[in-house]
One Martini backbone bead per residue (centre of mass of N, CA, C, O) as a GRO file, in nm:
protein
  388
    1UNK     BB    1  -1.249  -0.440   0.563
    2UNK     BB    2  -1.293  -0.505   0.880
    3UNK     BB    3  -1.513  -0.626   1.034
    4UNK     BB    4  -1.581  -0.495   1.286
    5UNK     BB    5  -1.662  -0.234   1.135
    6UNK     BB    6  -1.862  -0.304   0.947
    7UNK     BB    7  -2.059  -0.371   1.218
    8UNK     BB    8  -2.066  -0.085   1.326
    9UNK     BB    9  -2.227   0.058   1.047
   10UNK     BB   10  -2.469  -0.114   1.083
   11UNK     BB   11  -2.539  -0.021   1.375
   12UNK     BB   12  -2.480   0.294   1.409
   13UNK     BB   13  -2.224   0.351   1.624
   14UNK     BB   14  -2.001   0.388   1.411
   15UNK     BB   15  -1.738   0.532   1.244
   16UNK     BB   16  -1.451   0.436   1.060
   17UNK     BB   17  -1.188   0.603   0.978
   18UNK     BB   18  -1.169   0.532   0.649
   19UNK     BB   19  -1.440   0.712   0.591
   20UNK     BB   20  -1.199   0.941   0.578
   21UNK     BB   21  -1.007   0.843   0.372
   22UNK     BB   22  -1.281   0.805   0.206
   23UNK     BB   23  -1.326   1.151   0.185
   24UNK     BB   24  -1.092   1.260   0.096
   25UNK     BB   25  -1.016   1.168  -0.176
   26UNK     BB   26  -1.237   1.348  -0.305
   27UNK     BB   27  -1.061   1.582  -0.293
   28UNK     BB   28  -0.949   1.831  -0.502
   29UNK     BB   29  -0.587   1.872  -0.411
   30UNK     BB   30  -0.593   1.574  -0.235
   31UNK     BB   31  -0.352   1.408  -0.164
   32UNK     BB   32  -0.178   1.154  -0.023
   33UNK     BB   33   0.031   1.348   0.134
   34UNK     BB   34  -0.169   1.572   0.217
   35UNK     BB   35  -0.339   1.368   0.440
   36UNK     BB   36  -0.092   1.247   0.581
   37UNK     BB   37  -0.067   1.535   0.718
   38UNK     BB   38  -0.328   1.525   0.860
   39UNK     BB   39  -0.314   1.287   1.020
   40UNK     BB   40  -0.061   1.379   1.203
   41UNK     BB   41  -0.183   1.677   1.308
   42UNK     BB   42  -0.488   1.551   1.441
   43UNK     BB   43  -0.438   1.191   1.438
   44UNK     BB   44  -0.695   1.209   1.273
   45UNK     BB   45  -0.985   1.203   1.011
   46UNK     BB   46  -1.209   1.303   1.153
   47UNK     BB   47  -1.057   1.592   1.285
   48UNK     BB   48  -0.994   1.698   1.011
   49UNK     BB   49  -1.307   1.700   0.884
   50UNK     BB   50  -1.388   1.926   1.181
   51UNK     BB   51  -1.182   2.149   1.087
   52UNK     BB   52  -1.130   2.424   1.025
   53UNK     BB   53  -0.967   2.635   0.843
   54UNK     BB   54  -0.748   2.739   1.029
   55UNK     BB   55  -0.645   2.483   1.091
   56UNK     BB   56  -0.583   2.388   0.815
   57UNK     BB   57  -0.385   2.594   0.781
   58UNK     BB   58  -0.149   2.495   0.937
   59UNK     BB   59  -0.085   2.280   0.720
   60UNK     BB   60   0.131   2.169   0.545
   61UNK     BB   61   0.033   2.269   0.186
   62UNK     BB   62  -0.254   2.489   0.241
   63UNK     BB   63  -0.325   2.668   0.101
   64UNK     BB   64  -0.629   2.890  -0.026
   65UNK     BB   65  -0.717   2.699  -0.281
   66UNK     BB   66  -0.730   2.432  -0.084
   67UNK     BB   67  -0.944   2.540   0.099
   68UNK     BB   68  -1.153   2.617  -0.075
   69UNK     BB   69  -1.233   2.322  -0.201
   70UNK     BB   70  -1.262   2.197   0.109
   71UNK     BB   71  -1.521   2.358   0.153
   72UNK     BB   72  -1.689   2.307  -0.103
   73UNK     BB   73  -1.694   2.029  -0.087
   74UNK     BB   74  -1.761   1.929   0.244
   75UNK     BB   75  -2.057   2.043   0.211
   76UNK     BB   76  -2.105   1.738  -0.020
   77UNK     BB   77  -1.991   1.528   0.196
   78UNK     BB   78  -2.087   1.223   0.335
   79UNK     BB   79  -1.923   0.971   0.504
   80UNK     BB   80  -2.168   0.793   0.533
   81UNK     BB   81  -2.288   0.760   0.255
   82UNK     BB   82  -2.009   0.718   0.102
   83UNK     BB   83  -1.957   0.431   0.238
   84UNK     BB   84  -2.192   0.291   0.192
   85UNK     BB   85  -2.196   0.299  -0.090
   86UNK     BB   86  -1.907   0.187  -0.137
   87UNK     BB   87  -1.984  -0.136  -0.010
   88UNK     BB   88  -2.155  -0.168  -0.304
   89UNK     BB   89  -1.918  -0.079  -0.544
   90UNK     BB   90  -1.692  -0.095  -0.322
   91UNK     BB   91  -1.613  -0.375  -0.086
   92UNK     BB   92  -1.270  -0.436  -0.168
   93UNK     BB   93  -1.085  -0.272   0.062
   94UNK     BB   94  -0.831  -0.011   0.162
   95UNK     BB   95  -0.699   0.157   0.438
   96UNK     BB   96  -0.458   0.301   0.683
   97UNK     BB   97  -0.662   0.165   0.936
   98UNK     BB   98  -0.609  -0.121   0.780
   99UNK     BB   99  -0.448  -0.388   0.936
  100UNK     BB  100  -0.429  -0.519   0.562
  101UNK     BB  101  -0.267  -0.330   0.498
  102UNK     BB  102   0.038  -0.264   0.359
  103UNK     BB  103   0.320  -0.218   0.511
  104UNK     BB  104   0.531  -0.103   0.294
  105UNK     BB  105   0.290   0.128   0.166
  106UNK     BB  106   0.300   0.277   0.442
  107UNK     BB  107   0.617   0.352   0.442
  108UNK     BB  108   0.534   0.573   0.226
  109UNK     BB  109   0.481   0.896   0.143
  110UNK     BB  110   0.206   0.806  -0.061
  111UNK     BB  111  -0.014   0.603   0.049
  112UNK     BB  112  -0.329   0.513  -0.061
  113UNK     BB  113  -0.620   0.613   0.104
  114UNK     BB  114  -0.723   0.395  -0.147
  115UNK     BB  115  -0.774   0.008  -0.188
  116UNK     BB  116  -0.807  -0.211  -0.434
  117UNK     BB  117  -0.937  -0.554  -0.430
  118UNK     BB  118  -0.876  -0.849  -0.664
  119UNK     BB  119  -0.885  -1.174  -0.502
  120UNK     BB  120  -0.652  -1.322  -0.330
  121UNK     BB  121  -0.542  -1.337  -0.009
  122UNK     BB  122  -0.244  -1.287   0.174
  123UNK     BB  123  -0.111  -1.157   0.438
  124UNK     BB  124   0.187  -1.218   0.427
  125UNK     BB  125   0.229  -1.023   0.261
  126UNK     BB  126   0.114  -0.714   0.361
  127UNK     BB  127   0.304  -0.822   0.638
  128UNK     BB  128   0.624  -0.871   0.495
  129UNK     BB  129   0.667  -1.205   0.521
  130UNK     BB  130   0.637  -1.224   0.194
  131UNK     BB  131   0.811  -1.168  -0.081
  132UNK     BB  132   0.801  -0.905  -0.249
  133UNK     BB  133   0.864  -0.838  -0.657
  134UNK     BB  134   0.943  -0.599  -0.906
  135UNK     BB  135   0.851  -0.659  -1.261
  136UNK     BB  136   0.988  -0.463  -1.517
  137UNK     BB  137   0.926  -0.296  -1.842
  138UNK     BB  138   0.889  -0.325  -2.152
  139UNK     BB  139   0.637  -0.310  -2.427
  140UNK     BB  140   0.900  -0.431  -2.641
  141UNK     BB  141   1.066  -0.683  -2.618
  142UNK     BB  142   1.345  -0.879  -2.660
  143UNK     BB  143   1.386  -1.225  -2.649
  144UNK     BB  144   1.571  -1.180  -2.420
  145UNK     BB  145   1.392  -1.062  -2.234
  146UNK     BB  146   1.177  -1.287  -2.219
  147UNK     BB  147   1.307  -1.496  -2.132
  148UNK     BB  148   1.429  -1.397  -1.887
  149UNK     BB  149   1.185  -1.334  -1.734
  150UNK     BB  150   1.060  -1.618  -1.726
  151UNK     BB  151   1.319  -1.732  -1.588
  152UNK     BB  152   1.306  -1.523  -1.295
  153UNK     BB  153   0.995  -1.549  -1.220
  154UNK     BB  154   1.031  -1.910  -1.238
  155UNK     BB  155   1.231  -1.885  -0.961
  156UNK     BB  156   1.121  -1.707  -0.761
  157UNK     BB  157   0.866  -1.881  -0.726
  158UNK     BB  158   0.990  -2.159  -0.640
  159UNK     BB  159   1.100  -1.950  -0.382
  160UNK     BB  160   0.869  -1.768  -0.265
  161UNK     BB  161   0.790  -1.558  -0.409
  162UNK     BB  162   0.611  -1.257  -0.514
  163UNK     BB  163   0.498  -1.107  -0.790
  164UNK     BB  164   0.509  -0.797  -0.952
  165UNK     BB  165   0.290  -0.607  -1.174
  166UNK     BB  166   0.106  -0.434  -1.463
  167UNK     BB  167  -0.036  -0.566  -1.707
  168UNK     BB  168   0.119  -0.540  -1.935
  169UNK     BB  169   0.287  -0.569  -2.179
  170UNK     BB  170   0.565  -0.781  -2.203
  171UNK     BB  171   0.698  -0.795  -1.926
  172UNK     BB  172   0.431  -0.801  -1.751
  173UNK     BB  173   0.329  -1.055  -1.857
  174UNK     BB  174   0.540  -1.261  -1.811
  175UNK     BB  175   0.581  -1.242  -1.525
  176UNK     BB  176   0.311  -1.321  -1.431
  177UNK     BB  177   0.295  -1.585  -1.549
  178UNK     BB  178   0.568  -1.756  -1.481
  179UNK     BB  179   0.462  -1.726  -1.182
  180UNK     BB  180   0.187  -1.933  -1.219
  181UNK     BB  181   0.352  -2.161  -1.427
  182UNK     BB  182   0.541  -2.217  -1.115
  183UNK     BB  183   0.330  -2.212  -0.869
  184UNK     BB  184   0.292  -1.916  -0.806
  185UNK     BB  185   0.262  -1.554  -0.731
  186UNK     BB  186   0.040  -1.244  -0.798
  187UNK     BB  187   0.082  -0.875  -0.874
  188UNK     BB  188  -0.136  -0.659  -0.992
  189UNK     BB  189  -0.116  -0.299  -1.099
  190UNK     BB  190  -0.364  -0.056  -1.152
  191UNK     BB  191  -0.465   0.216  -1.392
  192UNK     BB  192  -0.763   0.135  -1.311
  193UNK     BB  193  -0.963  -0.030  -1.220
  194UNK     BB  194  -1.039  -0.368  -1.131
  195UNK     BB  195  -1.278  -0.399  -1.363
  196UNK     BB  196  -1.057  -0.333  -1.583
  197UNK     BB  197  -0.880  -0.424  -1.887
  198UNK     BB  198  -0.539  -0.300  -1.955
  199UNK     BB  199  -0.497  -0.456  -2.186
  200UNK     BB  200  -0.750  -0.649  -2.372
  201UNK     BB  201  -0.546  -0.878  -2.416
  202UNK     BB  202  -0.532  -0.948  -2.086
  203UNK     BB  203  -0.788  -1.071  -2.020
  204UNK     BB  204  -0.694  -1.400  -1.952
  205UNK     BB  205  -0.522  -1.332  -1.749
  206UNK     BB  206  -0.673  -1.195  -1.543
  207UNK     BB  207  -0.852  -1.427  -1.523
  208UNK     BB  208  -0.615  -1.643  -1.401
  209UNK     BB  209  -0.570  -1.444  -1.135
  210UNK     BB  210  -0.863  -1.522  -1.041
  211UNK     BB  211  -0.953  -1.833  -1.113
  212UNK     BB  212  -0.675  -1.957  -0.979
  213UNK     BB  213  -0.590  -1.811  -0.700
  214UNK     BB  214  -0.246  -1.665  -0.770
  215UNK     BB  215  -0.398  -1.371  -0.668
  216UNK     BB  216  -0.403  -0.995  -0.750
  217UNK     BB  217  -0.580  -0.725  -0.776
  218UNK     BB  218  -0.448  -0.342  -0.795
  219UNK     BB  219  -0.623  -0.028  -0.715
  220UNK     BB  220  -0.681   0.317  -0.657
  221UNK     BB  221  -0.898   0.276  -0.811
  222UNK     BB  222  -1.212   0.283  -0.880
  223UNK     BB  223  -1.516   0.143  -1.049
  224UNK     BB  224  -1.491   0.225  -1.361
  225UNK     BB  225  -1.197   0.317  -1.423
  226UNK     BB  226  -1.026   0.439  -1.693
  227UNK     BB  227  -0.808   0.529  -1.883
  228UNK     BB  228  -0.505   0.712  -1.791
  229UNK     BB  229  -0.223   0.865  -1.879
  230UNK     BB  230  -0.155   0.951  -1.552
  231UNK     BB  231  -0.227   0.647  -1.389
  232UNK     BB  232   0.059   0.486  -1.459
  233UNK     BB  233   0.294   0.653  -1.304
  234UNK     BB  234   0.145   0.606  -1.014
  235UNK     BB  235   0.173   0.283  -1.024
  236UNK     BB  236   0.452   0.282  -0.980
  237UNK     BB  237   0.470   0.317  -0.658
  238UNK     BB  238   0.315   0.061  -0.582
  239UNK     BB  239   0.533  -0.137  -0.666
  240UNK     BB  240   0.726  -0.063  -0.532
  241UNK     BB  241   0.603  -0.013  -0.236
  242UNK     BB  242   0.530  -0.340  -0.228
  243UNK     BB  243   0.853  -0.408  -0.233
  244UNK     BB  244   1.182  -0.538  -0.219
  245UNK     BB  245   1.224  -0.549  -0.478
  246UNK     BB  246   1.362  -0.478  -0.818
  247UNK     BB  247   1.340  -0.531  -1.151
  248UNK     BB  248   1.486  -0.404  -1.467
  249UNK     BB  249   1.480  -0.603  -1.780
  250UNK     BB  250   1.371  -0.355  -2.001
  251UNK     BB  251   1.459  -0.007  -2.107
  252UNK     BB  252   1.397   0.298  -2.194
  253UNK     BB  253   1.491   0.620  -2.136
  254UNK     BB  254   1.152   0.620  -2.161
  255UNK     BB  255   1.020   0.497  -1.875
  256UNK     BB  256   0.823   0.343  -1.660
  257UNK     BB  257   1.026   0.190  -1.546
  258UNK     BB  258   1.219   0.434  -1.461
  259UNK     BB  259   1.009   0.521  -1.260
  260UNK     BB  260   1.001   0.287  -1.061
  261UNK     BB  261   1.300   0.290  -1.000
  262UNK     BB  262   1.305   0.574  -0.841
  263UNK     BB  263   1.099   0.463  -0.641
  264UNK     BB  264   1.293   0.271  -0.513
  265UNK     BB  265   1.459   0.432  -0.423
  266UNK     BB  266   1.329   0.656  -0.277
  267UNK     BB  267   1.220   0.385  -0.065
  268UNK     BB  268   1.489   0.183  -0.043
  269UNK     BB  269   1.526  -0.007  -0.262
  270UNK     BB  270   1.628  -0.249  -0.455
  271UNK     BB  271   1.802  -0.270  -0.784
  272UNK     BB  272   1.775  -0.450  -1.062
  273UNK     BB  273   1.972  -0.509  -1.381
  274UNK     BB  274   1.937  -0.614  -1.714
  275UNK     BB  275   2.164  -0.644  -1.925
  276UNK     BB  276   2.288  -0.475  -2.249
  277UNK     BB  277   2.379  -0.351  -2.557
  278UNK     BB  278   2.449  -0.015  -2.611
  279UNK     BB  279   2.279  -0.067  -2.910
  280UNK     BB  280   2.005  -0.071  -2.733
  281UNK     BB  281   1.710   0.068  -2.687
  282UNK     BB  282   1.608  -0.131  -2.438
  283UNK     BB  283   1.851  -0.103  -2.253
  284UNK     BB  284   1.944   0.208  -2.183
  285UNK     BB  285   1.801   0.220  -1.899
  286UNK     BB  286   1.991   0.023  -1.769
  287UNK     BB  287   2.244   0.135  -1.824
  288UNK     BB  288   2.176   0.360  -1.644
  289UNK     BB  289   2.108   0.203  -1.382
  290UNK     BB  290   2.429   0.082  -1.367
  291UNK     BB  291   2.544   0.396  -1.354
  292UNK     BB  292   2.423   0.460  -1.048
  293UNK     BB  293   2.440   0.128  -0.913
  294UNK     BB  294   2.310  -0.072  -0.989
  295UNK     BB  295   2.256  -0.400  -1.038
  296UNK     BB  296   2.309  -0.720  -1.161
  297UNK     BB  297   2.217  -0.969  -1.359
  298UNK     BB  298   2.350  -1.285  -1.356
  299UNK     BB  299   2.334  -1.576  -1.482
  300UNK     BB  300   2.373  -1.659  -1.196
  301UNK     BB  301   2.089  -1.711  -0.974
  302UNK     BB  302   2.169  -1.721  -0.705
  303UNK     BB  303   2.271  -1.501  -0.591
  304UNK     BB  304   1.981  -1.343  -0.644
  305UNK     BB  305   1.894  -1.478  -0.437
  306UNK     BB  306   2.055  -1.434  -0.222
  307UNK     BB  307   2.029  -1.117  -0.212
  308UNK     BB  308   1.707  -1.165  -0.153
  309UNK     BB  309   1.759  -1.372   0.090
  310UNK     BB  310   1.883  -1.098   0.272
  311UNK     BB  311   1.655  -1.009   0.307
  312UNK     BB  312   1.441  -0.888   0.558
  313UNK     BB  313   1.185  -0.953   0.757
  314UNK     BB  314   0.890  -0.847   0.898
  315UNK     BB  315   0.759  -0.845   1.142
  316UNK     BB  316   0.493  -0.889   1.310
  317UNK     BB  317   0.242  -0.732   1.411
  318UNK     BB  318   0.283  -0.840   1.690
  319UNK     BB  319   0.517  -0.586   1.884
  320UNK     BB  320   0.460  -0.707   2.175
  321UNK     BB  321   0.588  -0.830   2.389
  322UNK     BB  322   0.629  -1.084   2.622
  323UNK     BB  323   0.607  -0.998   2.959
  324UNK     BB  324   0.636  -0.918   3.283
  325UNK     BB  325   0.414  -0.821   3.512
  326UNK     BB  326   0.346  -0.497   3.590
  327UNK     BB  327   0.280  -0.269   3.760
  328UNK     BB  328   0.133   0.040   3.718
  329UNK     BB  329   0.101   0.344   3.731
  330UNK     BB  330  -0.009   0.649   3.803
  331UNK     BB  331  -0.291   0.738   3.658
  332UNK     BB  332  -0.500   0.914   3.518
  333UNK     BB  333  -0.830   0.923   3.447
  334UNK     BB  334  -0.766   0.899   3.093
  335UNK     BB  335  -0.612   0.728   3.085
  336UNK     BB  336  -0.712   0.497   3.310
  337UNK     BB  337  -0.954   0.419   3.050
  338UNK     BB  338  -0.758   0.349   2.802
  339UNK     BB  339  -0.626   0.132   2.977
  340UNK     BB  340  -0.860  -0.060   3.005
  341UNK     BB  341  -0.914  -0.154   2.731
  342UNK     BB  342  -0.654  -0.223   2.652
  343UNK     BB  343  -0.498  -0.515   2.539
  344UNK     BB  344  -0.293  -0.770   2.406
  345UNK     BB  345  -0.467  -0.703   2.183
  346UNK     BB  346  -0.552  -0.567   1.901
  347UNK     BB  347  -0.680  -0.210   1.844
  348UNK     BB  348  -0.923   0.005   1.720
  349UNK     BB  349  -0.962   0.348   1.751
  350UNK     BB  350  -1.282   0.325   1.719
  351UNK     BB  351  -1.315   0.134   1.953
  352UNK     BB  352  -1.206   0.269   2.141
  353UNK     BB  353  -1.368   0.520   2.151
  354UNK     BB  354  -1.639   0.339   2.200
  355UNK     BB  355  -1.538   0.227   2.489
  356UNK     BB  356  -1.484   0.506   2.629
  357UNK     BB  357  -1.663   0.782   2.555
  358UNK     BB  358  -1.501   0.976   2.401
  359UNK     BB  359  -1.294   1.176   2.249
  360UNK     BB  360  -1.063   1.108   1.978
  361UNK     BB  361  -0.837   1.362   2.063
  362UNK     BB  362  -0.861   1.206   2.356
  363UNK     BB  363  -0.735   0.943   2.274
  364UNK     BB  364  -0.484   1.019   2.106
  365UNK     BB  365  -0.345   1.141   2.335
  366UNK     BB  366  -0.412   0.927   2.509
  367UNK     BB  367  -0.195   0.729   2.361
  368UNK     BB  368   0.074   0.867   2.319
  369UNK     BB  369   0.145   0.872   2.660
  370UNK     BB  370   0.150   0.610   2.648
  371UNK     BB  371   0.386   0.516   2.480
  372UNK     BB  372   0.597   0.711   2.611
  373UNK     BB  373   0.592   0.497   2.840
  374UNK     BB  374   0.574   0.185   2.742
  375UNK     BB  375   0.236   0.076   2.724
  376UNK     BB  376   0.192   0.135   2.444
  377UNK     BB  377   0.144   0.038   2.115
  378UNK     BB  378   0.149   0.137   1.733
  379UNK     BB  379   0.012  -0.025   1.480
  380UNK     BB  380  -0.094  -0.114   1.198
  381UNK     BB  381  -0.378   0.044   1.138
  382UNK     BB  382  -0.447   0.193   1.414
  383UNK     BB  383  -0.348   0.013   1.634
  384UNK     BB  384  -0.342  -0.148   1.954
  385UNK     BB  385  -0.133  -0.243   2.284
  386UNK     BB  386  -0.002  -0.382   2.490
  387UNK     BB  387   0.333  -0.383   2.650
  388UNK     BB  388   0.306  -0.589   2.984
   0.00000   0.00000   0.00000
């Protein structure tokens, strides 16, 4: 979380944005998907929190059923008690609401709630700025394929990517090696806890990643969540989700890689693959992703390179130009209390909230018409700036 913030709720003056991110995750029934569409249509997740059930009908998804549970539990949950608990359970995570959520991840349909991590973090992986490249495959891979996944892991990694994969056996774990042993970075995408390892067999894998501060371990589930087999496919969107390309090095056609690959073309990434003999087993979901239209991985990796080192980088976070100031237009007394706070810097919507002493729904549509405007940009992490 910002420091920031976390000084705001220790002073007791604000909840933060996020603590409604992480009380919404807790009802069953309201995953990332319908979450992210409270956050658009009330603006923000603690108006969404504070809304009727009616108003709650109105939002796309939100049948009877889910309205049911959302009032029964909501009556049993309190943001600040459980941000407060979780700050001590769970010290390291990000929400949407936080400048440092990677932002690759948030402009997927389904971006996690809540991210725990633990690890060396770099920013520029987050904000877009160093290429994260995603390698998974088959957890019984052939000579051929450990070879070669060595050989592309510890080659991206001496040019400067960072390699994403799930610390599972077989391609997952070469991936990750070959990147810290060729002295790059890498992140695991855990389907448990972050402090859970699973299986127990990458257990040094997993301490070399975090003791050597090669990387960063990374998971939509809190501490102490053991290993679910339904958890396992959907970590598979947040490697797409991380990634600006995809490797799937051997893959049987009934495979969590096959899952990982449908999710990055679904988010638009690129999707290469290592091709393989027609009647090799691990090979199968290759050739079928070969027949799709995926790029094939060929002999000489320079290409390989080439091609990735054409994606372009994400702009930097602070995307409001300096340009020369000019007066302001004439604003209402509300907008005109709104921009008198926003500066140069970016701000959090919580921040500007309590310096302006308004309500969240009436800062939140007075940013929209500045915005609309061209006099405020709304940066990730639901943060603010001046844009003249």
């Amino acid at each position: 979380m910002d420091i920031l913030k976390q000084e705001s709720v220790e002073d007791g003056e604000l909840l933060p944005e996020g603590a409604y991110w992480l009380v919404w995750s807790q009802i069953s029934g309201v995953g990332p998907v319908l979450i992210r569409r409270l956050q658009q249509h009330f603006g923000t997740l603690e108006a969404a929190w504070k809304a009727s059930q009616a108003q709650l009908a109105e939002v796309e998804g939100f049948g009877l059923q889910i309205l049911k549970k959302i009032v029964e539990q909501r009556s049993r949950l309190h943001p600040q008690q459980l941000f407060s608990k979780h700050q001590q359970e769970n010290p390291h995570f990000w929400t949407p609401a936080d400048t440092d959520y990677p932002r690759l991840l948030l402009e997927t349909p389904s971006p996690p709630p809540v991210l725990y991590y633990r690890g060396e973090v770099e920013l520029s992986e987050n904000w877009g700025q160093k290429p994260l490249v995603g390698i998974v495959g088959t957890r019984k891979p052939s000579d051929y394929g450990l070879r070669w996944t060595r050989k592309i892991s510890t080659t991206l990694a001496k040019n400067g990517f960072t390699i994403v994969s799930g610390l599972a056996q077989g391609i997952d774990t070469v991936s990750h090696s070959g990147a810290m042993d060729a002295g790059g970075r890498t992140i695991a995408v855990l389907g448990t806890g972050v402090d859970v390892v699973y299986p127990a067999k990458n257990r040094d894998l997993y301490k070399q990643i975090l003791t050597q501060k090669q990387g960063l371990i990374i998971s939509e589930y809190a501490a102490k969540t053991p290993p679910n087999r339904t958890h396992f496919p959907r970590r598979n969107r947040i490697i797409a989700g991380l990634s600006r390309a995809v490797l799937v090095m051997e893959a049987p056609l009934k495979s969590g890689a096959l899952i990982t690959a449908n999710y990055a073309n679904e988010f638009g990434r690129d999707v290469y693959v290592l091709p393989g003999r027609i009647d090799d087993r691990p090979s199968q979901g290759c050739l079928k992703l070969l027949s799709q239209g995926a790029t094939p991985i060929l002999k000489e990796l320079d290409e390989l390179l080439r091609m990735l080192g054409a994606i372009p980088q994400l702009d930097g976070v602070e995307v409001c130009s300096e340009v020369e100031q000019v007066p302001l237009p004439d604003l209402s007394p509300e907008l005109q209390k709104v921009m008198d706070v926003i500066s140069t810097e970016s701000l959090p919507l919580d921040l500007i909230v309590q310096q302006t002493g308004m309500a969240t729904g009436e800062v939140s549509s007075a940013l929209l018409q500045l915005e609309l405007m061209g006099l405020v940009s709304q940066l990730p992490g639901m943060r603010y700036q001046r844009c003249y």
